[in-house]
C-alpha positions in Angstrom: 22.4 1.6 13.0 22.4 0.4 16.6 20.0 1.9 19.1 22.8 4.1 21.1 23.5 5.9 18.0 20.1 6.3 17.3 18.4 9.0 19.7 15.8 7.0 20.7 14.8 9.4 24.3 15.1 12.2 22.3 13.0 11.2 19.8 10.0 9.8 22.3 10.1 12.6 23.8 8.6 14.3 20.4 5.6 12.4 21.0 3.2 13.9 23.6 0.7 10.5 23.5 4.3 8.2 24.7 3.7 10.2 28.5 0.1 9.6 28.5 -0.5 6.5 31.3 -3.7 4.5 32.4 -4.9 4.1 35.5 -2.3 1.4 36.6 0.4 3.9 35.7 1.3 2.1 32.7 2.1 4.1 29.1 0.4 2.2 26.5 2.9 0.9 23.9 2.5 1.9 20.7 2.6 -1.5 18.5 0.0 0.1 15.2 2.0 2.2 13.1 0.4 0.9 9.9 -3.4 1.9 11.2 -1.6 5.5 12.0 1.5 6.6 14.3 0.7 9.2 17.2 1.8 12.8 16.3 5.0 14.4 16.6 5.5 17.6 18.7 6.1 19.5 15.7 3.1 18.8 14.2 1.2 19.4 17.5 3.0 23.2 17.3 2.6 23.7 13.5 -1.1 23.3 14.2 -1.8 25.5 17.3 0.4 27.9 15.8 -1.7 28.5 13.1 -5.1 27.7 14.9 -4.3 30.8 17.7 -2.6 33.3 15.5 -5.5 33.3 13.4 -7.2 31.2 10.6 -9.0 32.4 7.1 -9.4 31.6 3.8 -7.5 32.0 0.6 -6.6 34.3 -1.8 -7.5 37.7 0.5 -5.8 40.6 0.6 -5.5 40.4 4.6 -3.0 38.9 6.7 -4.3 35.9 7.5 -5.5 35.0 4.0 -2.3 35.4 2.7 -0.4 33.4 5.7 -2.8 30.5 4.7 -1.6 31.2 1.0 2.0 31.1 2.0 1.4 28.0 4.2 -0.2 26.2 1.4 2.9 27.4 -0.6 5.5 25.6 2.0 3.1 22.5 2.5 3.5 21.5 -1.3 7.2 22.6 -0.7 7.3 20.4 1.8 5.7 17.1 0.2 7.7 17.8 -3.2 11.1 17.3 -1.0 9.8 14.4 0.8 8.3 12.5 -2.3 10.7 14.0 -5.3 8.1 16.1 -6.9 6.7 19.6 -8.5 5.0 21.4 -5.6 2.5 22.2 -8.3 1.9 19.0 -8.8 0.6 17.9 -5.2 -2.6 18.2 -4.0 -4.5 17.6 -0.4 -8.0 16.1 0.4 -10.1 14.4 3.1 -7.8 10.8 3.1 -6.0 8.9 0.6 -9.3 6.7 -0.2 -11.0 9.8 -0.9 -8.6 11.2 -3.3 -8.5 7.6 -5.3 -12.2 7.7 -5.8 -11.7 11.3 -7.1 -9.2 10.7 -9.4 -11.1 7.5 -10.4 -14.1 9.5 -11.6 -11.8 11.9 -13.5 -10.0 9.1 -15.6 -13.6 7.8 -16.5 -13.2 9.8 -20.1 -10.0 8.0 -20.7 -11.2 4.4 -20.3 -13.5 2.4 -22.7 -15.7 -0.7 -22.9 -13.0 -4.1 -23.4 -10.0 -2.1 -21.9 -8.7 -3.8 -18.9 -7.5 -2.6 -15.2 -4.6 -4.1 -13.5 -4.7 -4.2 -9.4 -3.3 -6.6 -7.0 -4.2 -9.4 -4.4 -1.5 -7.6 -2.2 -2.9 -4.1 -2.2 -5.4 -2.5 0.9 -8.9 -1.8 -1.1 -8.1 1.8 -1.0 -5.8 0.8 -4.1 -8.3 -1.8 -5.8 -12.1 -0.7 -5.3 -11.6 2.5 -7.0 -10.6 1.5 -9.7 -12.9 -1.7 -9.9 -16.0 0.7 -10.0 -14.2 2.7 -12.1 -13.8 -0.5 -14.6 -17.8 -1.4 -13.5 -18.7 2.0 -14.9 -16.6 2.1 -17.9 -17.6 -1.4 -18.6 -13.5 -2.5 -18.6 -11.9 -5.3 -17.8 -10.8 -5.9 -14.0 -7.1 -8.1 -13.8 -5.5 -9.4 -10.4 -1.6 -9.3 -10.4 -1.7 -12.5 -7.5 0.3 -12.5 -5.0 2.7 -15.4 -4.6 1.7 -17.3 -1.6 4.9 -18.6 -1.0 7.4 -15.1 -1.3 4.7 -13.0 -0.2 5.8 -10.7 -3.3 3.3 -10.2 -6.2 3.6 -13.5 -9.1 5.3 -11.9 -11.6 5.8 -14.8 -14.2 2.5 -14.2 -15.8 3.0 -10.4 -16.0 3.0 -10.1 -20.3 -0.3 -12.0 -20.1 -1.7 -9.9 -17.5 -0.6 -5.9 -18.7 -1.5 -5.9 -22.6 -1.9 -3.8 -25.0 -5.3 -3.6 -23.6 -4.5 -2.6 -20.7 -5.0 1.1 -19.6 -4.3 1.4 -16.1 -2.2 -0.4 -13.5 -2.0 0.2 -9.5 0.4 -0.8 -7.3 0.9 -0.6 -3.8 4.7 0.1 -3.1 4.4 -1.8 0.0 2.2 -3.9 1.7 0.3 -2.4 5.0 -0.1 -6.6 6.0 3.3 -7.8 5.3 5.6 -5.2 4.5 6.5 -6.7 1.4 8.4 -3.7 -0.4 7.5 -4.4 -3.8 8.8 -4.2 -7.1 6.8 -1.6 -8.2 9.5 0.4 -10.6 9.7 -2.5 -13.2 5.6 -3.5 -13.0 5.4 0.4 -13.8 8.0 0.1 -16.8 6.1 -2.6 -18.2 3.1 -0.9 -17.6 4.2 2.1 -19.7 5.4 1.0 -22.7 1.4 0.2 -23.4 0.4 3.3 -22.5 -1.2 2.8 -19.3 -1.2 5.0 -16.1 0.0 3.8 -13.3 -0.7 4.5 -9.9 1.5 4.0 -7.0 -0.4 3.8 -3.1 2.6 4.5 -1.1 0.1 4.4 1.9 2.1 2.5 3.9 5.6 2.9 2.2 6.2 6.6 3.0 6.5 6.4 6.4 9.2 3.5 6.3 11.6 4.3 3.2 12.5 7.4 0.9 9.8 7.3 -2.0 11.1 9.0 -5.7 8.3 9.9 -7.3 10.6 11.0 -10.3 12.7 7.9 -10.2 9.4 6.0 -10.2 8.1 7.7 -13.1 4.8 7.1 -12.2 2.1 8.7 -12.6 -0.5 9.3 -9.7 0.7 8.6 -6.2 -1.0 8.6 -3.0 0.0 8.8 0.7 -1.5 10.1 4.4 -0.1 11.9 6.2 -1.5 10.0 9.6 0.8 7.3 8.8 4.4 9.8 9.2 3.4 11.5 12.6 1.2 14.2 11.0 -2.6 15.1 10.9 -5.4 13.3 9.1 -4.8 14.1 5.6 -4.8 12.8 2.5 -2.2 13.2 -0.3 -2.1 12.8 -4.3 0.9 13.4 -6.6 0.1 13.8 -10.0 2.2 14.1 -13.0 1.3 17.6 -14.5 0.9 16.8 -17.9 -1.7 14.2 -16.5 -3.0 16.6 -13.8 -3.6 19.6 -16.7 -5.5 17.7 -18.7 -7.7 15.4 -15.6 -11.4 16.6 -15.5 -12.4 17.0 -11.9 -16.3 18.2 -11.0 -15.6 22.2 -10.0 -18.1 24.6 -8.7 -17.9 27.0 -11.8 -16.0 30.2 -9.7 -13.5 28.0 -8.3 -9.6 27.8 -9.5 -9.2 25.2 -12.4 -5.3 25.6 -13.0 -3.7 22.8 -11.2 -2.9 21.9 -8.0 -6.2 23.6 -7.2 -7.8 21.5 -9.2 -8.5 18.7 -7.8 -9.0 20.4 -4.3 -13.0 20.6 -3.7 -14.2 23.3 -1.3 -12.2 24.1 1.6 -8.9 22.3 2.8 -7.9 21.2 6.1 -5.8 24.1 6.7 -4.6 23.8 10.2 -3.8 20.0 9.6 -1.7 21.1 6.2 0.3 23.4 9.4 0.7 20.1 11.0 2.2 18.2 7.4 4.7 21.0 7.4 5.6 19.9 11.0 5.7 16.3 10.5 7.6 16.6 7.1 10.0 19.3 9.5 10.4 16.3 12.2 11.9 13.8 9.7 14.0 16.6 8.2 15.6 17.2 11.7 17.0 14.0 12.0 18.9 14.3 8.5 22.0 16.0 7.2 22.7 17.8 4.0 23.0 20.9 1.7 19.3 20.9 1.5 16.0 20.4 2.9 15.5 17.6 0.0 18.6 16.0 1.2 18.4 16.4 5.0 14.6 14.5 4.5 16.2 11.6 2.8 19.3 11.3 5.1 16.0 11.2 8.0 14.3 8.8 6.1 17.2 6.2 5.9 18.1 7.5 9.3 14.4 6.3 10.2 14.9 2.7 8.1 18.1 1.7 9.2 16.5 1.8 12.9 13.4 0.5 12.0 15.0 -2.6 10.7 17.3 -3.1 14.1 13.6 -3.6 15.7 12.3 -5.7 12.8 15.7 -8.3 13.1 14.5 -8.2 16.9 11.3 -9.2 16.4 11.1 -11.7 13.3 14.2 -13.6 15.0 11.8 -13.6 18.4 8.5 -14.7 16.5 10.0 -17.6 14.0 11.2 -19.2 17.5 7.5 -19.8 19.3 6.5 -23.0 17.2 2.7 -21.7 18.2 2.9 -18.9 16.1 2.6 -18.4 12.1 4.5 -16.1 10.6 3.1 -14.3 7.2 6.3 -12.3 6.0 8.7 -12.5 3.0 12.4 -13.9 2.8 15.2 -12.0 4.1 16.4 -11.3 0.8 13.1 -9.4 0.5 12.8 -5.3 1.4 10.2 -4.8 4.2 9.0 -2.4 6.5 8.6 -3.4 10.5 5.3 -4.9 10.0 4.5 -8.4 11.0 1.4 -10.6 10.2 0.7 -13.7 12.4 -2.0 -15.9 13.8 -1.3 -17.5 17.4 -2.2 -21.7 17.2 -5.8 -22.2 18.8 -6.4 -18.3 19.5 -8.6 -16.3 18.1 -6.5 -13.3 17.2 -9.2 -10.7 18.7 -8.5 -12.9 21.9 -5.2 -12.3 21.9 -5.0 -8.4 21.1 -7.6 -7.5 23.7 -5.6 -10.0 26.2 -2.1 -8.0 24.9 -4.4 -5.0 25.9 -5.6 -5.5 29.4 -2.9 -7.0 30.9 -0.1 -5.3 28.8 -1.4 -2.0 27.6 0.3 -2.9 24.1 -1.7 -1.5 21.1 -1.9 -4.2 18.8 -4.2 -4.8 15.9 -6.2 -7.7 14.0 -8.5 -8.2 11.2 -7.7 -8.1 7.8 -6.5 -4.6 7.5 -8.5 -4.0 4.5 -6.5 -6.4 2.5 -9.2 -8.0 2.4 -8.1 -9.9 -0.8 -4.7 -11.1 1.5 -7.7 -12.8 3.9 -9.3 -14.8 1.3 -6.2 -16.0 -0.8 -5.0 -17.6 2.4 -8.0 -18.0 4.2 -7.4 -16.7 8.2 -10.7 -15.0 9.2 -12.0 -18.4 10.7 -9.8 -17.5 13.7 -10.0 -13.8 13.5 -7.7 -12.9 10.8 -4.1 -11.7 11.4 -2.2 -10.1 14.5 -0.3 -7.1 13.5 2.4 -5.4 15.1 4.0 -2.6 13.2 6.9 0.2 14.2 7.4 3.4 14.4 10.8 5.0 15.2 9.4 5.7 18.8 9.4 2.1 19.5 12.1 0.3 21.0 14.0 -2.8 22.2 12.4 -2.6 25.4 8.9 -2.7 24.3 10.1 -5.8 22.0 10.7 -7.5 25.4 7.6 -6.6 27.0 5.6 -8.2 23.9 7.9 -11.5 24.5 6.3 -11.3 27.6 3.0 -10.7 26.8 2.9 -13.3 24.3 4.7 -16.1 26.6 2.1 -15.6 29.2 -0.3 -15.9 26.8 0.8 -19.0 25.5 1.4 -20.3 29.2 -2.1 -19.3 29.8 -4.0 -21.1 26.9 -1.6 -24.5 27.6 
């Protein structure tokens, strides 16, 4: 898709936070998608609506009790069409890292002493320390699939060695919030299965990019945030019912125990699961089809195909500055528009807060929480990584104003 057939003033002008200048008159540019994308008008309206019309809890007899049913009712609507699910098989929490230690503690009666854990050198923590305490307290066996330093894909040619008949869980990330490596989760997950183990897919930082099948997939626990598709802080799990019906979760004793219920502690964020419905509503506007399953897929690709216009932008415009390495897979390789780099002889906090001042761009570094990523290579001597990630607000004109940025940078520290 080129950029005039994609409607990219209409769609900037769903995001509020795109107006918003500083005191030079400049709007900041929006370069971290992957730490969380600004929200979209919808979401802004699904929220106040339900904030100023009235709030309450569920399961009453009075109007606003039951709207707050019914919304709960169209959120999990809402996700199932999105991720290919059973409504009654999503649930909502504080964050995604919250809901994977949750889930960790209720799969403790299904792990033993000697059984091994499968998690990646690719994965953010959120995917990997859950289940390593999980393995400290079970006394099993923690395994790293490794990442191949090369491809920037996970090392697969060790994979019958590493998921055994030992092995009773395995969680993947389906795409990598550092490099975004799309990974090859669907066959790591077959393998996984025929020993019996459950697999767990972070798609974190892959639902906002591609269409996710959680059906196709066949997995069984996924987990996404809403934060990272133009909605509300919110975390999201998927879980396969037969799983989910049988997963002990700690309940005060008067609260509901049939699933999706189940795993939701105390109180949800109600007003933010308004602003889900939005979000999901935003990406379903900008598809076609019979349905609202099919109209959010048609968005979605709508979403990719313009994403990856920007990526081809900027990867060509990065590999072409000798200064700068580039940590992203081959082209025959699936990604989202997320690039990893260190600048030669910068420090890469140097250069974001220099990208800040002088170019309002909003542009990250660290190590992302892929933590592992920053010691298998090493880069946190200098800083760790730069990282610029998209959002379908961004555009070919912001590209430029980075090549700018970064060129008087480089001019600078010559």
């Amino acid at each position: 898709m080129k950029q005039q057939e994609f409607p990219i003033e209409e769609i900037r002008s769903l995001f509020p936070a795109l107006t918003i200048k500083d005191h030079e008159q400049v709007s900041p540019i929006y370069f971290d998608g992957p730490g969380g994308t600004q929200m979209a008008q919808p979401c802004i309206d699904r929220m106040l609506e339900y904030i100023t019309t009235g709030m309450a809890n569920l399961h009453g007899t009075f109007s606003t009790s039951i709207k707050t049913d019914r919304l709960l009712e169209e959120a999990r609507e809402a996700v199932a069409n999105l991720l290919n699910c059973a409504p009654e098989e999503v649930a909502f929490g504080q964050n995604m890292t919250s809901l994977a230690f949750q889930v960790a503690q209720s799969l403790r009666t299904f792990i033993s002493e000697g059984d091994e854990i499968v998690v990646t050198q690719l994965d953010h923590r959120a995917n990997v320390d859950p289940w390593l305490y999980l393995a400290k307290e079970t006394g099993a066996v923690v395994k790293f699939l490794p990442v191949d330093k090369e491809t920037l894909t996970h090392d697969l040619s060790e994979l019958d060695k590493i998921i055994t008949s030992k092995t009773k869980l395995v969680a993947i990330g389906l795409a990598s919030n550092l490099t975004g490596t799309i990974t090859d989760a669907e066959s790591i997950f077959s393998k996984a299965r025929t020993v019996g183990a459950f697999t767990i897919a972070d798609a974190v930082h892959a639902v906002p990019h591609i269409p996710v099948d959680f059906k196709k997939m066949n997995c069984d626990i996924l987990f996404c945030s809403a934060y990272k598709f133009f909605g509300p802080h919110l975390g999201i799990a998927v879980i396969k019912s037969e799983l989910f019906e049988k997963l002990p979760v700690p309940k005060l004793q008067p609260a509901p125990d049939e699933i999706p219920y189940r795993l939701e502690t105390g109180t949800q964020n109600h007003e933010g699961i308004a602003g889900l419905c939005g979000a999901i509503g935003f990406i379903e506007q900008l598809g076609d089809g019979e349905n609202a399953a099919e109209r959010i897929r048609s968005g979605m690709e709508r979403l990719e195909s313009y994403e990856q216009e920007l990526s081809e932008e900027m990867e060509s415009f990065l590999k072409a500055i000798p200064e700068v390495e580039l940590f992203r897979a081959s082209e025959k390789i699936r990604k989202t528009p997320t690039f990893a780099f260190r600048i030669k002889n910068i420090n890469s906090r140097e250069a974001t807060r220099f990208f800040a001042e002088k170019y309002n761009l909003c542009i990250g570094d660290g190590h992302f929480y892929a933590s592992t990523m920053a010691e298998v290579f090493p880069v946190m001597d200098t800083g760790g990584w730069i990282r610029i990630g998209f959002a379908p607000y961004n555009s070919l004109d912001e590209i430029e104003i980075f090549k700018k940025a970064l060129k008087d940078l480089l001019l600078m520290k010559s």
